[in-house]
N, C-alpha and C positions, 0 to 999 in steps of 0.2 A: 116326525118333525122334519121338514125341510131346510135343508142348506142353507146360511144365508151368508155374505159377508159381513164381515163386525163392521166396516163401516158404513154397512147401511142406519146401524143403531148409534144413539148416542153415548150410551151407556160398554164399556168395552174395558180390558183388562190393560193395562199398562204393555203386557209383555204380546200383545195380542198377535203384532208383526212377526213375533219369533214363534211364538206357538204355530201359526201358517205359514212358516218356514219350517216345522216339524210335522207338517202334516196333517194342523188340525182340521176337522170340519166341525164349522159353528151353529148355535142354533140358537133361538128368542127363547130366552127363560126370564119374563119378569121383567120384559123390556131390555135385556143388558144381551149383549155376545156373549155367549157361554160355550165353549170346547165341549161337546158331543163325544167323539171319536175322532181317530187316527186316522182313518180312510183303509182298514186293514180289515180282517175276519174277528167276528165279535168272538168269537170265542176265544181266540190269540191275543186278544185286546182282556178278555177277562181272565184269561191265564197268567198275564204280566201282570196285574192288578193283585194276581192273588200272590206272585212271586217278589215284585217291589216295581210299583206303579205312582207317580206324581202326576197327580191334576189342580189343572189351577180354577181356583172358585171365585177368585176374585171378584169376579162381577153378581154374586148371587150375593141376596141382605145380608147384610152386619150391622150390629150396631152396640150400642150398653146404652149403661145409666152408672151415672159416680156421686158418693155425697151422703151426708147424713140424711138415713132415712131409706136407700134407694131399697136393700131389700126388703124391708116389711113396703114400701109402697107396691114394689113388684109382687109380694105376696097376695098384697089385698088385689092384685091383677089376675089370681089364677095361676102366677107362674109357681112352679115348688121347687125351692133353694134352700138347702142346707146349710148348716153355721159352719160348716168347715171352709176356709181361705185356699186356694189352689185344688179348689176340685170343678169339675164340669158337672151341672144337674143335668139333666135329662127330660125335658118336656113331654108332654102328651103329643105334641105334634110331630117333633121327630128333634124340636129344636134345641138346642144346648145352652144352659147358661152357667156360664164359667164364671166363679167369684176368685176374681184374682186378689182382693183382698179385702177387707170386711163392708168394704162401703164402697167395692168398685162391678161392677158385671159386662163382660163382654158376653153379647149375645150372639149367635151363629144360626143360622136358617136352616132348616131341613134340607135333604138335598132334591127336595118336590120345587125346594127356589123360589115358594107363592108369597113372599115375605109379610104374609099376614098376618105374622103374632108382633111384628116389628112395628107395621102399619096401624095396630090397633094401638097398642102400645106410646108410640109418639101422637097420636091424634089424643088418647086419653089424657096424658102429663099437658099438664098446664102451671103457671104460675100464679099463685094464690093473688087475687087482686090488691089484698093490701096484708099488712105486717102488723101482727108478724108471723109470718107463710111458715106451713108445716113443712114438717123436716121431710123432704119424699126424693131427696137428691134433682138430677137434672142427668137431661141426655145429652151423650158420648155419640157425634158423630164417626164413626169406623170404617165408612163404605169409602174414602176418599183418603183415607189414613193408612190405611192395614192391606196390605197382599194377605190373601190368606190360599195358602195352598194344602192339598191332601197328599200324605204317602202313606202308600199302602203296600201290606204284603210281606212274606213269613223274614226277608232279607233286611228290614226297615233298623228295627235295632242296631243289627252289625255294620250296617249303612251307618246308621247316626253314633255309633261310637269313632267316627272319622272325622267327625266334624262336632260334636259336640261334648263337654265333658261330662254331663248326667248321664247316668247308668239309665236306660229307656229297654232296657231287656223287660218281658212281659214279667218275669218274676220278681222286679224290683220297681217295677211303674206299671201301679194297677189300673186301670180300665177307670176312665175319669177323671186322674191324676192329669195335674198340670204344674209343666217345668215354665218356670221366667228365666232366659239362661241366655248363653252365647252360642249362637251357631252360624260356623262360618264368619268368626268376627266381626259378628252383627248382634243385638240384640232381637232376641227372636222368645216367643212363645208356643210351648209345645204343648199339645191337648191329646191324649190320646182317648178315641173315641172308635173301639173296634165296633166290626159290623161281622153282624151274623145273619146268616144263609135261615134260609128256613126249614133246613135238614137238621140243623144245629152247629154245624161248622162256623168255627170264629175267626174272621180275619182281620189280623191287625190293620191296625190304622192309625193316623195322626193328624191331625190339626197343626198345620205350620203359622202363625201369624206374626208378619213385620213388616217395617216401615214400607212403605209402596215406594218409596223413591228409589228404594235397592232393589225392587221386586225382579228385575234383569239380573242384578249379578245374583242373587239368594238362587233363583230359577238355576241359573249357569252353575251355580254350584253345588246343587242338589244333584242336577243330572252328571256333573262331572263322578261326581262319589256312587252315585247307580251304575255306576257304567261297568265298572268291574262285576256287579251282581249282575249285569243283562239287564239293567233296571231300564226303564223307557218311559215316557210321558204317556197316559191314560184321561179319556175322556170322563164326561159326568155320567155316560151310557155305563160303562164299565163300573162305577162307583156302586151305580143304582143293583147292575146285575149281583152283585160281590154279597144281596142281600135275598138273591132268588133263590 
């Protein structure tokens, strides 16, 4: 995939300036600017990933559905969600849908970024032509709401006990667990979503998601708290390898 600048695209991350002032190189995923790499050796790029790595996703699909009715309509859709509230399901596709509470779902994109379950998805929901309309909720635009950023890597936890008060160590926030919480005196949502190697090796990971209008200072202050671990910004290359 070749280089391109994000403002060739329309589509581009809020913090997109600062990340190309950290070195990133960008690439078309899905039409949006998406951070690739560092411009560094892939394998030093996947070593800080594995150590404590933040990539920003911001521009790959997001979205939900809120409202009486939304998961059984998402179910009759193929997707499989659980009745438990603050958990992340785990799609066929690779995609994640997080019920943050019983009639709310944020959805997250694979990190292939071809937002084709989001896409079928929103063309399928419709508004019944007359009343009284079944109960199937309605869509939660996200992609224009939410920064959503990844950290990764074995330092993450000790990292986020600096800036957050949930205990996030692996043995007390299970794999799919999701915190609603404060970080960084922001409201923030935490998803953890490790990723394993195809050796068997599991590496942590985390789902950040908040307000996009702080997505500057949340950025700034993620890396501020890495910095003591050696922590560094990591492309979606590095995400992708973290599963090779």
């Amino acid at each position: 995939m070749n280089a391109i600048a994000p403002t060739s695209l329309k589509r581009r991350s809020f913090i997109y300036r600062l990340l190309a002032a950290q070195g990133a190189q960008f690439g078309e995923v899905n039409g949006g600017a998406v951070p690739l790499h560092f411009g560094g050796d892939r394998e030093a790029e996947l070593a800080t990933a594995r150590r404590l790595g933040i990539a920003d996703l911001s521009v790959l699909p997001h979205g939900g559905f809120k409202g009486k009715g939304t998961v059984e309509w998402l179910n009759t859709q193929g997707l499989a969600i659980g009745p438990d509230s603050n958990k992340a399901y785990a799609q066929a596709g690779g995609e994640l849908a997080a019920r943050l509470a019983p009639t709310e779902i944020f959805l997250l994109d694979s990190l292939a970024g071809s937002g084709a379950l989001l896409q079928r998805l929103n063309s399928a929901w419709q508004w019944a032509a007359n009343a009284p309309r079944p109960q199937q909720g309605y869509p939660m635009p996200r992609q224009d709401s939410h920064a959503w950023f990844m950290v990764t890597g074995a330092c993450v936890p000790e990292m986020f006990a600096r800036m957050c008060g949930v205990d996030l160590r692996r043995d007390h926030f299970a794999d799919g667990a999701i915190a609603q919480t404060s970080m960084a005196k922001m409201s923030a949502i935490v998803i953890r979503a490790d990723r394993k190697a195809k050796e068997g090796r599991m590496n942590p990971a985390y789902h950040v998601l908040a307000d996009i209008a702080s997505a500057e200072y949340l950025w700034s202050c993620l890396m501020d708290a890495a910095a003591e671990f050696d922590g560094k910004p990591v492309g979606l290359q590095a995400l992708q390898d973290l599963e090779t």
